[in-house]
N, C-alpha and C positions, 0 to 999 in steps of 0.2 A: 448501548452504542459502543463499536470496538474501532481500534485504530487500521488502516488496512495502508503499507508501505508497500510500493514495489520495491523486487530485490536490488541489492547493493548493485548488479548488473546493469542496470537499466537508470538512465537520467532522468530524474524527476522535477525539473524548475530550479533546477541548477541547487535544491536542497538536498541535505542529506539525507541518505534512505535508512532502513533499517528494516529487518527480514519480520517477518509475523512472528516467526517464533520468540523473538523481543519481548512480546505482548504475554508472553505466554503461553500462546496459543498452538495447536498440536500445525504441525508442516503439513502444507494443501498438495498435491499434486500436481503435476505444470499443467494438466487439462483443467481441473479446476482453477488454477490461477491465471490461464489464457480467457477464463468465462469470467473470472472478475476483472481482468485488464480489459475485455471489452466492454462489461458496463460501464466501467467508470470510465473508459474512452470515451464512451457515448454520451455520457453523462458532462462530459467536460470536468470532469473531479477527479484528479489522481489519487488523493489523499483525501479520506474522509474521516474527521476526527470531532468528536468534541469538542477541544482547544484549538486554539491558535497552534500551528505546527513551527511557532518559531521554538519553543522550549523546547528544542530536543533536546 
């Protein structure tokens, strides 16, 4: 399970965001990241985490 933020651009439930690359993880392309902002639009889940997203 990995953590998936939209970018610092985009308001996310009025918490703070943080880019993927944070996580570590290599930078997605905006086609790939437009095909993850729509499942998890669809999904009603902006933020899919492990934890609580309150410890940032």
């Amino acid at each position: 399970m990995w953590r998936v933020y939209t970018p610092k651009t985009m308001k996310t439930k009025g918490k703070s965001n943080y880019l993927i690359e944070k996580r570590g993880i290599e930078q997605i392309d905006s086609i790939k990241f437009m095909t993850l902002r729509l499942m998890f639009k669809k999904q009603k889940r902006w933020i899919a985490t492990t934890k609580q997203s309150n410890n940032v």
